[in-house]
C-alpha positions as CSV (number, residue, x, y, z in Angstrom):
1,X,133.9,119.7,71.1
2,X,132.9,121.5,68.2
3,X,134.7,120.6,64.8
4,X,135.4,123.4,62.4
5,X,135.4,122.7,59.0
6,X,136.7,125.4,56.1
7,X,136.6,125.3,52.2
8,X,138.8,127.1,50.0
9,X,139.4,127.1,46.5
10,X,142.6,125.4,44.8
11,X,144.0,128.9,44.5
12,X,143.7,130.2,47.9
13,X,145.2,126.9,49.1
14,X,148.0,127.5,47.0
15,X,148.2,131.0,47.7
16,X,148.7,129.6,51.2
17,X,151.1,127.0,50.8
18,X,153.0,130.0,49.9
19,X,152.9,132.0,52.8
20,X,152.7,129.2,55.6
21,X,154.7,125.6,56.0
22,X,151.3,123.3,56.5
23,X,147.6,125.1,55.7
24,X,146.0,123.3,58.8
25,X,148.4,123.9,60.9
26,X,148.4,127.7,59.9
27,X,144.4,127.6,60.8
28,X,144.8,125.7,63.9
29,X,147.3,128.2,65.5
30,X,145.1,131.0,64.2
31,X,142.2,129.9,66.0
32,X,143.7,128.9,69.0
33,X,145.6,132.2,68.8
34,X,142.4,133.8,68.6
35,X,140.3,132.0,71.2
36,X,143.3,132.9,73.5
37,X,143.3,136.6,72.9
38,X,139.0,136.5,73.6
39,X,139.4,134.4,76.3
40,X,141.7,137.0,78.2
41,X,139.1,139.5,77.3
42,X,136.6,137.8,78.8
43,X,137.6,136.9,82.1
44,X,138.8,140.4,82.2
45,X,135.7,141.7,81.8
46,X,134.2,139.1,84.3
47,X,136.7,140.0,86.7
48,X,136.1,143.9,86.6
49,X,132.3,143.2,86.5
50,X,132.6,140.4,89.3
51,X,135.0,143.1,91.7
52,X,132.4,145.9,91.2
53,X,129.4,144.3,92.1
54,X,130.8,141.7,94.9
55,X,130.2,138.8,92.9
56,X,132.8,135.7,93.6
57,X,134.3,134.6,90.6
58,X,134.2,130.8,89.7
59,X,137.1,128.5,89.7
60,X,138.9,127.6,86.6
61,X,138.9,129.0,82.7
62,X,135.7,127.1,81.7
63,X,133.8,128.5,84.9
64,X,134.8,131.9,84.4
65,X,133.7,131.7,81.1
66,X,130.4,130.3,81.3
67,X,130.2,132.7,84.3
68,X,130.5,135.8,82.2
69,X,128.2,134.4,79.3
70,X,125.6,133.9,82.5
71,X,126.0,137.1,83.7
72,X,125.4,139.0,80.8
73,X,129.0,140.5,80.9
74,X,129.6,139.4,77.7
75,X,127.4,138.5,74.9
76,X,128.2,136.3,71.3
77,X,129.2,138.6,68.0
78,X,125.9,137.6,67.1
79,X,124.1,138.8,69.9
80,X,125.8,142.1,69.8
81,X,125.1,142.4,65.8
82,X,121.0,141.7,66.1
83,X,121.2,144.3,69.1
84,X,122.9,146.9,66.7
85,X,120.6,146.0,63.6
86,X,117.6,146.3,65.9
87,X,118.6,149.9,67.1
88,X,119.5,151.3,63.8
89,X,116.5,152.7,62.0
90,X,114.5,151.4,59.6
């Protein structure tokens, strides 16, 4: 499991003890909030893909994931931004 370390400066740490009781615990939920909201998207997608092309879906979150990474349903922010880059003239 990946462990995700952030720096800010003195300000923007007091800038956010301002607006949130406990930094971390702001970032955690924000993270997990966000991991959630892709994680629907992708099995969605993997479902709709999966459905129109006959392909069973896997068993559990994890699977389903992996699955739609395998399949090319879905690619990494990365992925997509070299793709764009790539296409856009020079």
């Amino acid at each position: 499991m990946p462990d995700i370390t952030i720096t800010v400066t003195d300000t923007q740490n007091r800038c956010l003890e301002y607006a949130a009781n406990g930094v971390q615990t702001w970032c955690d939920n924000a993270i997990h909030s966000r991991a959630q909201a892709a994680q629907q998207e992708i099995i969605a997608l993997l479902i709709e893909h999966c459905n129109a092309n006959g392909i069973a879906i896997k068993t559990g979150v994890d699977a389903q994931v992996d699955q739609a990474f395998d399949l090319k349903v879905v690619k990494t922010a990365a992925e997509r931004e070299a793709e764009i880059n790539a296409a856009s003239p020079k």
